[in-house]
C-alpha positions in Angstrom: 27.3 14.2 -65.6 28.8 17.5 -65.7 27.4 19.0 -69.0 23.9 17.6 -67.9 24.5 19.4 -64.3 25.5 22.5 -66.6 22.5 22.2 -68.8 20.3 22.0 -65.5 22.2 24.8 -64.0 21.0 26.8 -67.5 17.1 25.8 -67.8 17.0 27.0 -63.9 18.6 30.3 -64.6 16.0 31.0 -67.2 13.2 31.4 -64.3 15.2 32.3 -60.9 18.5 34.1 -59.9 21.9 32.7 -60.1 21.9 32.5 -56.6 18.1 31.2 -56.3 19.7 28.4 -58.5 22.6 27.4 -56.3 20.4 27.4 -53.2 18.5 25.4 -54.9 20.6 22.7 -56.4 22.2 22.3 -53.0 19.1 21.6 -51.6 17.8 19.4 -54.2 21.4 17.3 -53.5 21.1 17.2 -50.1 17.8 16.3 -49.8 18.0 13.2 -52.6 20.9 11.9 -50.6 18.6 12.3 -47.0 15.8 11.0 -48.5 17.8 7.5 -49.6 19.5 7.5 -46.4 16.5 8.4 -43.7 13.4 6.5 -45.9 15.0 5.3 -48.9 14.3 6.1 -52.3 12.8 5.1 -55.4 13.7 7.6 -58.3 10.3 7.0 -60.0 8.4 8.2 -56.7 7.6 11.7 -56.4 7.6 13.6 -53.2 5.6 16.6 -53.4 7.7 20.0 -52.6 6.2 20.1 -49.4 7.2 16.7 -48.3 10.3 17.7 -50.3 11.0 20.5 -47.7 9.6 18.7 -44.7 12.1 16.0 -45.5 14.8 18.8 -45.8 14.1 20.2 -42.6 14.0 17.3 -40.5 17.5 16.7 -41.1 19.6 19.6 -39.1 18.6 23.1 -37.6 20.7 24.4 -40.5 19.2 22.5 -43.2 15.7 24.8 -41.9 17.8 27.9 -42.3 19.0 27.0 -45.9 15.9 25.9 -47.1 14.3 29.0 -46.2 16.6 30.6 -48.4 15.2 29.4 -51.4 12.4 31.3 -53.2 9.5 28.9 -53.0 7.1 31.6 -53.9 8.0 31.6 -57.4 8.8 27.8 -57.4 5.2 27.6 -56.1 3.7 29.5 -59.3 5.8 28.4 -62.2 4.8 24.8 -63.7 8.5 24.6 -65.6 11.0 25.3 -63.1 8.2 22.9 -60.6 9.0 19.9 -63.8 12.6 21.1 -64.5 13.0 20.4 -60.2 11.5 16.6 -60.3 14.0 15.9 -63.2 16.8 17.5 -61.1 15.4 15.1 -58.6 15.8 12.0 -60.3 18.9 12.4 -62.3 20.7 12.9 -58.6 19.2 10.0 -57.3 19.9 7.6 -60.7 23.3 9.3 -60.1 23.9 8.5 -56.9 21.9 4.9 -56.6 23.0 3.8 -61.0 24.7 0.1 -59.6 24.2 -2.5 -57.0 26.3 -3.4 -54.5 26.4 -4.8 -51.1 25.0 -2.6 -48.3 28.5 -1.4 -47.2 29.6 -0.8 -50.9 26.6 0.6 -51.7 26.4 3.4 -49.1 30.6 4.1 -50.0 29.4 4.5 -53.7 26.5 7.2 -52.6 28.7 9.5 -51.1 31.4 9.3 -53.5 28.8 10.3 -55.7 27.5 12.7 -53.5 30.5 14.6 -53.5 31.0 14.5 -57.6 27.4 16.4 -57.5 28.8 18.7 -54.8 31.7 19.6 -56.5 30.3 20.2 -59.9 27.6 22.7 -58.4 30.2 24.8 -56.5 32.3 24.4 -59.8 29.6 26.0 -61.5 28.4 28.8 -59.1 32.9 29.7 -59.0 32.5 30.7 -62.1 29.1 32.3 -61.5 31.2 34.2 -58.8 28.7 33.1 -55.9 31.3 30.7 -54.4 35.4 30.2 -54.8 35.9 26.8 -54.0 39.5 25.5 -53.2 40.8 23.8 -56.0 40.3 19.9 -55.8 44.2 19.4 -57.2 45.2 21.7 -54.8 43.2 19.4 -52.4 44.7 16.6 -53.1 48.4 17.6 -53.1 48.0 18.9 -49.3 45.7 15.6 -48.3 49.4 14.0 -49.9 51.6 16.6 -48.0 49.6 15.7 -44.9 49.9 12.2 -44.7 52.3 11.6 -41.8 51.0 13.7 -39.5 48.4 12.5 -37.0 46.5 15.4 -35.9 43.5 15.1 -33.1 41.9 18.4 -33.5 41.6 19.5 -37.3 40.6 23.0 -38.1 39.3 24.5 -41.6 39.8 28.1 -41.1 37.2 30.1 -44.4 36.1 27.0 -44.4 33.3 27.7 -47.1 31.4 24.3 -47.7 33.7 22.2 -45.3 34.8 20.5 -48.4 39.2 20.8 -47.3 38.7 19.8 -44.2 35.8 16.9 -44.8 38.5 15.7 -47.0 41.2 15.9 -44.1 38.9 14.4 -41.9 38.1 11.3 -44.5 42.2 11.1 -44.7 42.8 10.8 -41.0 39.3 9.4 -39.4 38.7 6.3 -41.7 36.4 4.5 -39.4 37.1 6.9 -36.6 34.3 9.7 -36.6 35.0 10.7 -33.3 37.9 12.9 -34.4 37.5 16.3 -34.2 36.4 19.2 -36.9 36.2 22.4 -36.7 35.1 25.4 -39.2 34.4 28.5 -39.4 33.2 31.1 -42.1 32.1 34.8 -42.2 29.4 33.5 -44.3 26.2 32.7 -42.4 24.7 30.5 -45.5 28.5 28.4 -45.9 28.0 28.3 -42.5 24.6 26.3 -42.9 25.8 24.7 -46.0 28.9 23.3 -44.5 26.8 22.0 -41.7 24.5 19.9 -43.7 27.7 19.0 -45.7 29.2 17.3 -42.4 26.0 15.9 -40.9 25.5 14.1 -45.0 29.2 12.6 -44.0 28.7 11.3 -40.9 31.0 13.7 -39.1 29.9 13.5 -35.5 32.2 15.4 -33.4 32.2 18.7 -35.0 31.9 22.4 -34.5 31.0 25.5 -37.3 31.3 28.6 -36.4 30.6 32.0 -37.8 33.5 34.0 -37.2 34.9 36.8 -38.6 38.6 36.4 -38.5 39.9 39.3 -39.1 37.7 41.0 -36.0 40.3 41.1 -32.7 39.3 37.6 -31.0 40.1 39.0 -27.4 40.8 35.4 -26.0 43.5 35.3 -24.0 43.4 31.5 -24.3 42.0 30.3 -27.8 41.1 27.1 -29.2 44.1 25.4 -30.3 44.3 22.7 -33.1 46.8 19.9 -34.5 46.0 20.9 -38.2 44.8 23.9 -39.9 44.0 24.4 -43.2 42.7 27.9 -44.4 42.0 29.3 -48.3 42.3 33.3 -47.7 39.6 34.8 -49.5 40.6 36.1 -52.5 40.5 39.7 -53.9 39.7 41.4 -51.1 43.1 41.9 -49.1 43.4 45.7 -47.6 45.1 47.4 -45.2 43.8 47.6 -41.8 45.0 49.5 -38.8 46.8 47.4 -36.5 44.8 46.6 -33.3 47.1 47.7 -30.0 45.1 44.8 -28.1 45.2 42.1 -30.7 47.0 39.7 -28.6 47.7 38.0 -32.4 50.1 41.0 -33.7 50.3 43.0 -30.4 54.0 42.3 -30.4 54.9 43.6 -33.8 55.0 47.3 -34.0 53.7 47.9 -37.6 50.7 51.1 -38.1 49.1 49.0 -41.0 48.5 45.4 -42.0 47.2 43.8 -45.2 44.4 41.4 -44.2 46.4 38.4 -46.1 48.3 38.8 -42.9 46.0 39.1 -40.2 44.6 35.6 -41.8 47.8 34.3 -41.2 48.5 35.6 -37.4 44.7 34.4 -36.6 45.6 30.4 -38.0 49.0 30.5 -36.1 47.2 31.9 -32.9 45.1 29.0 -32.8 47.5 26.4 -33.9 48.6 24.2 -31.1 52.8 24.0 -30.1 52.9 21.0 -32.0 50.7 22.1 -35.0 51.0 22.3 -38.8 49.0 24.8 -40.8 48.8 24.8 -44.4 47.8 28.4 -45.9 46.9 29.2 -49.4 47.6 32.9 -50.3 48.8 35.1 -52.9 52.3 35.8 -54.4 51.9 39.6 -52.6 52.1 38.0 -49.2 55.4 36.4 -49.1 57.1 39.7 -50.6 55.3 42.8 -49.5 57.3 45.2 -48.0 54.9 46.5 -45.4 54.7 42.9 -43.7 58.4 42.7 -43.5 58.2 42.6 -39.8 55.8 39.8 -39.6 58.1 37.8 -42.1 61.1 38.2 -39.6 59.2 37.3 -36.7 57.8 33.8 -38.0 61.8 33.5 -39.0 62.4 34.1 -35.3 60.6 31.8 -34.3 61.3 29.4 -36.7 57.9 28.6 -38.1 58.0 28.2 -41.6 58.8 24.9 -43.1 58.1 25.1 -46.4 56.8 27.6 -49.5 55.1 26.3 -52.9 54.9 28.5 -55.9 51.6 26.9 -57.4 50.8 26.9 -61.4 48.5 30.0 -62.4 44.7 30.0 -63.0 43.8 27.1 -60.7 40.9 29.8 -59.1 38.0 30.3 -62.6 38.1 33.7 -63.6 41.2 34.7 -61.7 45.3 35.0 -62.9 46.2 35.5 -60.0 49.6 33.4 -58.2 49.1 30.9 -55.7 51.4 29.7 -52.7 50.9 27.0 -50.6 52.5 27.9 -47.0 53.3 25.4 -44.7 53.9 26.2 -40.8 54.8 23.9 -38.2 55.1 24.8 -34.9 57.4 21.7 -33.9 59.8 20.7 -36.7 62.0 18.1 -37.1 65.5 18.2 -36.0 66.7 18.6 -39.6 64.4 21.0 -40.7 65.2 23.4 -38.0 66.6 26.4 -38.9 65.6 25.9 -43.0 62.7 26.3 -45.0 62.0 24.1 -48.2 61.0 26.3 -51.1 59.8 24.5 -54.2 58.1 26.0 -57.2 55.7 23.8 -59.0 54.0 26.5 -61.7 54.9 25.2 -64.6 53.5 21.9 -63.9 49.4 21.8 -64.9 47.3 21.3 -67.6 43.8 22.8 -68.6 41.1 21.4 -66.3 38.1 23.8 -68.0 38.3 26.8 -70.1 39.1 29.3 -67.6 41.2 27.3 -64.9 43.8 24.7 -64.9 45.0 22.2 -62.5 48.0 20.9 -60.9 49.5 17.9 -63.4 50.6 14.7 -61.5 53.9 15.3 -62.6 53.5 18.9 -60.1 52.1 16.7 -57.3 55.3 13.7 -57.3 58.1 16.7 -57.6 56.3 18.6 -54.5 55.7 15.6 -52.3 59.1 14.3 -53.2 60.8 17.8 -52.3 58.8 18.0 -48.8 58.4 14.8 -47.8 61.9 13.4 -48.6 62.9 17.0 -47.3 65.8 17.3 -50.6 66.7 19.7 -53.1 65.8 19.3 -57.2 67.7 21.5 -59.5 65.2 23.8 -60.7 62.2 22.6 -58.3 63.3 23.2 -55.0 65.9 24.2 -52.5 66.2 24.3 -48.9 67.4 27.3 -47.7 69.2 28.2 -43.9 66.8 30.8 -42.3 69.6 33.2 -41.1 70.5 33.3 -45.1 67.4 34.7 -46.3 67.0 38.2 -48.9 68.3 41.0 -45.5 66.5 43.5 -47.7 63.1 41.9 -48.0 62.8 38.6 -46.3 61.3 37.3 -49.0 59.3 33.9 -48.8 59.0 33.9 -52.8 60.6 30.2 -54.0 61.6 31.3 -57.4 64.5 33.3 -55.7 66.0 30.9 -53.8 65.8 28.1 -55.8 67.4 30.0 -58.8 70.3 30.9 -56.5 70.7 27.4 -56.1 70.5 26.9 -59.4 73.5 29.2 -59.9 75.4 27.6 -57.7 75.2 24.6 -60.2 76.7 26.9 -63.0 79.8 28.2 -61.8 80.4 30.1 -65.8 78.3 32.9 -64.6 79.3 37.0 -63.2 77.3 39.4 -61.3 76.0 42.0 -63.4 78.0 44.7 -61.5 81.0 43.2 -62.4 80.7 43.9 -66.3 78.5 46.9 -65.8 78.0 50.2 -64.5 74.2 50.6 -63.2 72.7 54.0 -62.8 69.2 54.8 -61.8 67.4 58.1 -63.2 66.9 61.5 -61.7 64.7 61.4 -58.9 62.5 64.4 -59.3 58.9 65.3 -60.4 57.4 65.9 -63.2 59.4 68.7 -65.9 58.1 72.0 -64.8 56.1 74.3 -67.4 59.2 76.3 -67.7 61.6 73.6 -69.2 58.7 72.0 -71.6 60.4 73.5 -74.6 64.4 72.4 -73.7 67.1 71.3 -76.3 67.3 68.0 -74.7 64.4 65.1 -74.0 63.6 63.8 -70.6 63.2 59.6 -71.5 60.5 58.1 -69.1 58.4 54.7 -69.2 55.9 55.7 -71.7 58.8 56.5 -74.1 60.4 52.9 -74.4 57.7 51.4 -77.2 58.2 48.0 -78.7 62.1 48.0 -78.0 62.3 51.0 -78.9 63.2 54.9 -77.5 60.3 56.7 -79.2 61.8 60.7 -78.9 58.5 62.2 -80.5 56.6 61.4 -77.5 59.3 62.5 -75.0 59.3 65.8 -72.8 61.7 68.3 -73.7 64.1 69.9 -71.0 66.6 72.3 -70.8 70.3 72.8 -68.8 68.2 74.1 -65.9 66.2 70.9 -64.9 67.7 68.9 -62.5 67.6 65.5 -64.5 70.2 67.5 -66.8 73.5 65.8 -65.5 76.0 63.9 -67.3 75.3 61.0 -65.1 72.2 61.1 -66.4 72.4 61.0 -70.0 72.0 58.4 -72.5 74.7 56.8 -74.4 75.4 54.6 -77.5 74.7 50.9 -76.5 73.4 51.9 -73.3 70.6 49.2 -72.2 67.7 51.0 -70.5 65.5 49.0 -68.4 62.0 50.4 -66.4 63.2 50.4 -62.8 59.3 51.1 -61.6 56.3 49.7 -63.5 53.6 46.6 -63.9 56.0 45.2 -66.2 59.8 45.3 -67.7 60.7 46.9 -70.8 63.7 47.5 -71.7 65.5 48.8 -75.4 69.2 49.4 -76.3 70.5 53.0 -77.4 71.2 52.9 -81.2 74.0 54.9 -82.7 73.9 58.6 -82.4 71.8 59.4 -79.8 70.1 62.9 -79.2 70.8 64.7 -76.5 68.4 62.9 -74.0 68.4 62.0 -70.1 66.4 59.0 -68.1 63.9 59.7 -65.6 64.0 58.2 -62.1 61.4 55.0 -63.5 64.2 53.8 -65.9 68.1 52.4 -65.0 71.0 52.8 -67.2 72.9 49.5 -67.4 76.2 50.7 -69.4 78.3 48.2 -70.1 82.3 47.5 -70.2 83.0 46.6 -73.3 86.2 45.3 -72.3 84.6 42.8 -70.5 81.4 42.2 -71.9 79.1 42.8 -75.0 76.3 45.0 -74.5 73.7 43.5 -77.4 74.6 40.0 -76.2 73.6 41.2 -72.5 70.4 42.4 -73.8 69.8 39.3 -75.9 70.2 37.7 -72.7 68.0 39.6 -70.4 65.1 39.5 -73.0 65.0 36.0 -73.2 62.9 33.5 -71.0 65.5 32.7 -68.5 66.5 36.3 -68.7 63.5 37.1 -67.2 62.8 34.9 -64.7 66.1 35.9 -63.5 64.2 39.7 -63.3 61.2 38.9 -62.0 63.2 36.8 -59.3 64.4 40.2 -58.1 61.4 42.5 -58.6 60.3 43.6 -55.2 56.6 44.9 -54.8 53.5 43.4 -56.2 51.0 45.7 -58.1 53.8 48.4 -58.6 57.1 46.1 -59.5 60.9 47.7 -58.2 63.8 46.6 -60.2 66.1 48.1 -57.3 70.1 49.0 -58.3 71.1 46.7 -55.7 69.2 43.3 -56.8 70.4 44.2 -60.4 74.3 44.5 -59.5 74.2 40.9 -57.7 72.3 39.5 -60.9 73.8 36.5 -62.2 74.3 36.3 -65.6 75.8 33.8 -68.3 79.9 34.2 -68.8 81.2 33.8 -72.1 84.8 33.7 -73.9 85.3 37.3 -75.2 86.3 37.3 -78.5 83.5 35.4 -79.1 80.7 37.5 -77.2 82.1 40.3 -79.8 81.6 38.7 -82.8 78.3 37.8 -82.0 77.4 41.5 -80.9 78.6 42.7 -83.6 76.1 40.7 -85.8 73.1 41.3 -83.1 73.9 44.8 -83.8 73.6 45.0 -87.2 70.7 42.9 -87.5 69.2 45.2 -85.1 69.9 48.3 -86.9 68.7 46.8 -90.3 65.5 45.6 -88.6 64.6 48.9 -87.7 65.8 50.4 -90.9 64.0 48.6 -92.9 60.7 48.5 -90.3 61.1 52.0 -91.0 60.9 52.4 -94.9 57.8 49.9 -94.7 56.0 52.7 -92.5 56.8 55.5 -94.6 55.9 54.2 -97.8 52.4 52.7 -95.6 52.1 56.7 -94.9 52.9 58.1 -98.4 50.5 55.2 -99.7 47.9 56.0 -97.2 48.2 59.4 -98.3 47.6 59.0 -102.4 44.7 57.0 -101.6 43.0 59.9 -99.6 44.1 62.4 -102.1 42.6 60.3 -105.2 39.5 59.9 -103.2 38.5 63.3 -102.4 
């Protein structure tokens, strides 16, 4: 069904809009499933368009609005897309009606294959990039979080088509469709759409709203709920002045506030004593400095139960990290005072093209961590609030469950202990007057495939300020970006030039009395190497290695003698590498050269 909704999706597209086409496919869904359910249907019948939309419109105030979004106009005056529409037609309704069953069964079956249509058109206008619909795995893993709670009032917060918290309400109402739904959306048309969505379910007791959540809501007494669930829009977080009468961040004294955040206050504002809230948001918002404050206070108040690192590429056409937040206003006595971290992002597999999904494996090791509230080596450790990063409050899982990780490994030393870590001279850019120096001035754009690359480096002289002994570069010295989008790093190889580090690259000079310097950059360029780095970076566009996160670096202890030995050979084959890497270029040049010269 899904290549022959893709293929429909395509022969539409020819004639109308992308957009033209979603609103339409919607409405040609909706309306099959009304049509069986108010009159009954037989696929081989024909309705005319305007018994088609007559139909439609009977059905909900909102289903009026949305079909008056669609271009009938052109439908009107084009033969093929009129044809291409009654095919549409029938293929949803053999879809939806294909077996026989008892009445009960039967009507069970229809929306269970009403939602597979649903899905598959909101799959296809994601990657359109009219609609970013929560991932169904991700779906499913917080329907299995969620399963002992037993919430009243459930709340869908950017709620787009309903679909998480229609799914919620499935969970929790069975045959109970008095329970409560609420959603909301900036959206006018989700609005709509998420309407028609609830009334196709059978969800009577139900509100959607269009709200703009990040607007000051100036209710002194909001509309609390048992269970939230809320998506934050992605890529289009930015700072926005903090509102002095915002009675959601009124207490916390910060000038600015990413709008990740003011998602966040808004769902615990209107999240009920005894309420959980599960957030989905990007890796930026559990480390970004300027939200610090808000961090602390949610640690104050003991909010936070849990934190899961999600695998990558679950949103089409979109890298970006995923954590799943879980607040509860009224924990258990055992969680109180700890949050459960638990990283799940190496557990998926490719669901289409351009987006994977959470593997079941993913889903057992993150219900098992929260629900069983225990520690896996590797997956997921609980942490005691009052021990969390002083310098950050960080919410990021990979740190905390690699500290626990360490504790596990005893053989291991901070890198402080076998090093001596110096960060660059902080200044500006190397003044006209010091351009033609006797020594060079290393920054990031110098460090090229492992290597210092001199040629492209500024030149300074004894005058600058970055000219200080402290400063400059030494035999073996490892030289890692302290400031970038990502690490590099290279080792000094014998004899090096006169040459000193800017303030975007750290020295890490080793004791070689207590520690070998190649096998310590063998180590740090290797995968758990850096993990271990990333664990530490600070920032999110902009990444900070900061002196003080690499001193208390753990890394790997070995016997002496035999780190040495090893060295020794990592350093040879290092030097021959690049000697011979080397020769290859300059006989590619003096090659390149003979050629040109025979030609001309």
């Amino acid at each position: 069904m899904k290549k022959r909704v893709e293929w429909i999706w395509n022969q539409l597209e020819k004639k109308l809009t992308a957009e033209q086409v979603f609103y339409l496919l919607l409405m040609l869904l909706f309306s099959s499933y009304f049509e069986h359910k108010l009159i009954g249907h037989n696929p081989d019948v024909n309705l005319s368009e305007g018994d088609l939309r007559s139909l439609f419109k009977q059905v909900h105030p909102a289903a009026r609005r949305f079909a008056e979004r669609v271009d009938w106009n052109t439908i009107d005056c084009d033969l093929e897309v009129q044809v291409t529409i009654q095919e549409v037609r029938r293929t949803f309704s053999y879809f939806m009606l294909e077996q026989n069953n008892t009445c009960a069964e039967e009507q069970q079956l229809i929306i269970e294959k009403f939602d597979i249509l649903l899905s598959l058109i909101l799959e296809l206008a994601g990657n359109m990039g009219l609609f970013v619909a929560t991932p169904s795995s991700t779906v499913h893993l917080i329907t299995k979080l969620l399963r002992e709670s037993k919430p009243n009032a459930i709340a869908d917060f950017c709620s787009g088509s309903a679909a998480v918290g229609l799914k919620l309400w499935k969970h929790y109402s069975k045959n109970d469709s008095e329970r409560f739904l609420y959603c909301t959306d900036i959206d006018p048309i989700l609005c709509d759409i998420a309407t028609v969505n609830l009334c196709a379910h059978g969800v009577q007791a139900y509100k959607v709203e269009k709200r703009d959540l990040l607007a000051n809501p100036q209710k002194v007494h909001p509309r609390l709920f048992d269970l939230l669930v809320m998506d934050i829009p992605r890529g289009r977080n930015k700072s926005l002045p903090n509102y002095e009468n915002d009675p959601r961040i009124s207490d916390i004294k910060i000038s600015n506030i990413y709008s990740d955040w003011i998602f966040i206050q808004d769902a615990l504002y209107h999240l009920s004593n005894h309420g959980q809230a599960m957030i989905l948001a990007t890796t930026s918002t559990l480390i970004r400095a300027n939200e610090k404050p808000l961090r602390e206070e949610i640690i104050l108040k003991d909010w936070l139960e849990a934190v899961i690192t999600l695998p990558p590429n679950l949103y089409s056409n979109t890298r970006t990290g995923t954590e799943l937040l879980i607040f509860n206003k009224k924990k258990r006595a055992e969680r109180q005072g700890k949050i459960l971290f638990i990283d799940i992002s190496k557990y998926y597999y490719r669901q289409q093209r351009n987006a994977y999904a959470i593997s079941e494996e993913g889903l057992q090791y993150a219900c098992e961590s929260f629900l069983n509230y225990r520690d896996i080596v590797g997956i997921s450790a609980i942490q005691e609030t009052s021990m969390l990063s002083p310098n950050t409050c960080s919410f990021k899982p990979l740190q905390y469950i690699q500290q626990r990780s360490e504790l596990h490994d005893p053989q291991s030393v901070r890198l402080e202990d076998i090093s001596k870590i110096v960060r660059g001279a902080q200044v500006a850019s190397v003044n006209d007057s010091t351009g033609n120096g006797d020594a060079y001035f290393i920054n990031i754009k110098d460090i090229q495939d492992g290597r210092i690359i001199y040629e492209t480096a500024e030149r300074i002289d004894p005058a600058h300020p970055a000219y200080r002994e402290k400063f400059r570069i030494c035999e073996d010295d490892i030289l890692i970006t302290s400031k970038g989008t990502a690490i590099k790093m290279t080792i000094v190889e014998n004899d090096p030039p006169l040459a000193f580090i800017s303030g975007n690259i750290t020295i890490i000079r080793v004791d070689n009395c207590k520690y070998d310097p190649y096998v310590l950059f063998e180590y740090l360029n290797s995968e758990t190497g850096q993990v271990n780095l990333d664990r530490i970076q600070s920032g999110t566009t902009i990444k900070i290695l900061s002196n003080g996160n690499l001193k208390n670096l753990q890394i790997p202890s070995f016997e002496l003698l035999k780190m040495q030995e090893v060295g020794k050979q990592l350093k040879e084959n290092r030097n021959e590498f690049f000697r011979v890497w080397r020769e290859l270029i300059n006989n590619y040049q003096e090659k390149k050269k003979g050629v040109v010269r025979t030609d001309i």
